[in-house]
N, C-alpha and C positions, 0 to 999 in steps of 0.2 A: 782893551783890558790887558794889564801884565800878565801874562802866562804866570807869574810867581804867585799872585792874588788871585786868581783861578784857581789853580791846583789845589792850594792850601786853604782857602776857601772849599772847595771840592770837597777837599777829601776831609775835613771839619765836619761837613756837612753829613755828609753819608757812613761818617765813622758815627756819628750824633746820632745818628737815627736809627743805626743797627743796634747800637748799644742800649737806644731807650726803649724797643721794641723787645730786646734779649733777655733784660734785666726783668730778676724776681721781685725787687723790692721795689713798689711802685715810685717810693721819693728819689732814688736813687736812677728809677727812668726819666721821672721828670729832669733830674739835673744833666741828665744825658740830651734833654730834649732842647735844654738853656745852650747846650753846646751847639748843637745844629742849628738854633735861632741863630745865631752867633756867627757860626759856618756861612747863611745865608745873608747878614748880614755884612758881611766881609766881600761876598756875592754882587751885592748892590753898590756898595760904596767902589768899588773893580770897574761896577758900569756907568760911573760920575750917577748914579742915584741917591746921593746925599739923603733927602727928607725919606727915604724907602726905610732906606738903610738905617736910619736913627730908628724908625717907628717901627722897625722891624724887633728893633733892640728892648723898645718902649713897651710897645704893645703887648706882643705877646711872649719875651721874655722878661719883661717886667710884673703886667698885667695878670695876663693870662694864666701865666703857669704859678704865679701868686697863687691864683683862683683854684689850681688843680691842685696844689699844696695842702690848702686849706681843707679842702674838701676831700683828700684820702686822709687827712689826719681827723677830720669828723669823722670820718668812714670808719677807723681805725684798720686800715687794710692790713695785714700781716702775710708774710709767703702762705703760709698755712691757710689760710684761709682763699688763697689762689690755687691750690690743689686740684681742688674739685673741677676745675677746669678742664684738666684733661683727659678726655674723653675721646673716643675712637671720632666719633661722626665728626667733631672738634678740627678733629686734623686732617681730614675728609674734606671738610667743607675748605680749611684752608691752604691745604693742597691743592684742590679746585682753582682757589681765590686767587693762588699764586702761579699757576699755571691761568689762568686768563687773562693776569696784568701782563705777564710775559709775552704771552699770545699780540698782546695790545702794543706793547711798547715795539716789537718786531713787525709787528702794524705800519706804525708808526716809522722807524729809523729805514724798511725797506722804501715807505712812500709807495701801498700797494694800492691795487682798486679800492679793497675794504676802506682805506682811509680819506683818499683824494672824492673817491664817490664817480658817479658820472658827470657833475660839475667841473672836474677838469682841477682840481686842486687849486691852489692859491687864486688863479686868474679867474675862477669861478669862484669864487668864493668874494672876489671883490665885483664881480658883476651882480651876485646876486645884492650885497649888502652897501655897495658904490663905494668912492677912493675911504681910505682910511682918513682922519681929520687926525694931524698932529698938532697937538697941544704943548703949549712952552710947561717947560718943567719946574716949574712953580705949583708953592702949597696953594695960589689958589684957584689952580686949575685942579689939582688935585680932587678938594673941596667941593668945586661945584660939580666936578662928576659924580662925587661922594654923596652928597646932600641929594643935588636936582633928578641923575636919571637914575640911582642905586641906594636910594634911600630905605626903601621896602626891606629890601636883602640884608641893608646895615641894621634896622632894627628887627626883624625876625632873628639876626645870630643876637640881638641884644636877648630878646625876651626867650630863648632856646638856652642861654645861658644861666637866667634867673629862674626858670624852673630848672634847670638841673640842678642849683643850689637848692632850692625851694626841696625838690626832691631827696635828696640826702640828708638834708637836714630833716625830713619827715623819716626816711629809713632809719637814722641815727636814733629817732626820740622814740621808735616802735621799739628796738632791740631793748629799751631802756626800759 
């Protein structure tokens, strides 16, 4: 990958994310959120992942954040009405939250027992589960992992998605 499309890719990335996490006005985070698509995006295509990289584009800065557009303008979110959110235990809990990811990710970058385990890290990790199977990078190798062994998981975020519409649109017609 060019270190140039790395970095800038990077830093797209987690500028996108701070900013759609930071922001008070929900449509104004979502657009923060098209940016980090985008960011990761730029990510994929750096790693010759061409078809990632489009659908990354497609999906869910096309798709997706359509979906979450739609559904805070049902909502009619306002700052004001995000208010009420903060709350002591609020910042508590997510103080917590971000002291454990932390915890996790220094987990992680040290390579400690916590993470490798008594399996011995990578080298047990493939004894336990046998060599990795590499697949040509075509959509339909893609697909038939898509379809054949993760089909469950693609349709549970389908119908997880349709009740959450389902759902707001019920909250929307109660306020009414």
């Amino acid at each position: 990958m060019d270190p140039w499309t790395f970095w800038l890719g990077g830093a797209l990335t987690l500028v996108g994310g701070m900013l759609a996490v930071t922001r008070k006005n929900a449509v104004a985070s979502v657009m923060w959120l098209v940016a980090a698509f985008v960011g990761m995006s730029a990510l994929f295509l750096g790693m010759d992942a061409g078809f990632i990289g489009v659908i990354q584009v497609l999906v869910y800065a096309g798709a997706i954040l359509i979906l979450f557009v739609f559904v805070i303008m049902l909502l009619n979110l306002t700052p004001s009405g995000l208010l009420r959110i903060d709350r002591p235990r609020f910042v508590t809990l997510g103080l917590a939250s971000a002291l454990a990811f932390v915890a996790l990710i220094v987990a992680v970058v040290t390579g400690g027992a916590l993470w490798t385990g008594a399996a011995g890290g990578e080298g047990g990790i493939i004894r336990r589960t046998g060599e990795p199977q590499l697949l040509e990078g075509s959509v339909l190798a893609v697909a038939d992992q898509l379809f054949r062994h993760h089909l469950l998981p693609f349709e549970i975020a389908s119908v997880l998605l349709l009740v959450a519409i389902v759902g707001s649109v019920a909250l929307t017609k109660r306020k009414l």
